[in-house]
N, C-alpha and C positions, 0 to 999 in steps of 0.2 A: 577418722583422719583420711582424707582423699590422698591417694600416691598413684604413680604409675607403673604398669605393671614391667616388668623385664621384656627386653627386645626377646622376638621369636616368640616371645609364650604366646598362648591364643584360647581362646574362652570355646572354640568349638572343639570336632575330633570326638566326637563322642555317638557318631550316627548307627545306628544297629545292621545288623548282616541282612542281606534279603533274602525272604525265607523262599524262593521258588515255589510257590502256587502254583496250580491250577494242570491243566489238562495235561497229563505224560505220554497217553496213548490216544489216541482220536479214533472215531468211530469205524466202523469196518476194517480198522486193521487188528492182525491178530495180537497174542496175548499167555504169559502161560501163567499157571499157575502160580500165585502169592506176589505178582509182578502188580505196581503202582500204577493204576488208571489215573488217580486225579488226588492233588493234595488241595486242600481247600478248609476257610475255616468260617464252622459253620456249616449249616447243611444247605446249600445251594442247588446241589444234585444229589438224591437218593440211591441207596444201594437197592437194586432189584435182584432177579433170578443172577446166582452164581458170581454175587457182589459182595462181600462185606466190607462194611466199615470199624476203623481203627478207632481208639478214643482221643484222638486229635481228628476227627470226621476225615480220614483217609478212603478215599475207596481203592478196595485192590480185589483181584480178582480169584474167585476161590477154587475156579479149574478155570483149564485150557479150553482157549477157543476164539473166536472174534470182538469184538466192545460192539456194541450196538446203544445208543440215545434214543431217549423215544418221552415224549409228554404225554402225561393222563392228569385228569382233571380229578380233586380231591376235594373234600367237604370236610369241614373241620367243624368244631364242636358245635359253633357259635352258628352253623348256619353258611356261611361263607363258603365260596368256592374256590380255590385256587388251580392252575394251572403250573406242575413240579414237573422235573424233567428227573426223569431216570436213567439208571447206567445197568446193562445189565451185559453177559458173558453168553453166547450162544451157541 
């Protein structure tokens, strides 16, 4: 049975929180210890020296010291090349 719904009510209001992504700290600046380099989901950027990752692919930094990015080219099982960029702590 078709009716109309009540003035003011509204079929949206339901949009999600935004999760703040991506880069917290940029390269060459410093950094201490267990502080948040980069939220991201997914592995876009790898953890390298003095980086670990969360299991939400968080990178944060495992001592003190600068962020430094840097790409190295990788070879994956199938043959393939890829070019990943890294995060590492110096």
């Amino acid at each position: 049975m078709a009716h109309k719904k009540a003035q003011w009510s509204t079929n949206n209001g339901r949009d999600s929180n935004a999760k703040r992504l991506w880069v917290k700290v940029f390269g060459e600046q410093p950094v201490t210890a267990g502080g948040i380099i980069l939220r991201q989901k997914g592995n876009k950027y790898w953890p390298a020296e003095g980086v670990g990752q969360g299991s939400d692919f968080t990178l944060y930094a495992e001592k003190e010291g600068t962020v430094k990015f840097f790409e190295k080219k990788r070879k994956r099982f199938d043959g393939r090349v890829y070019k990943d960029t890294y995060v590492s702590v110096v």
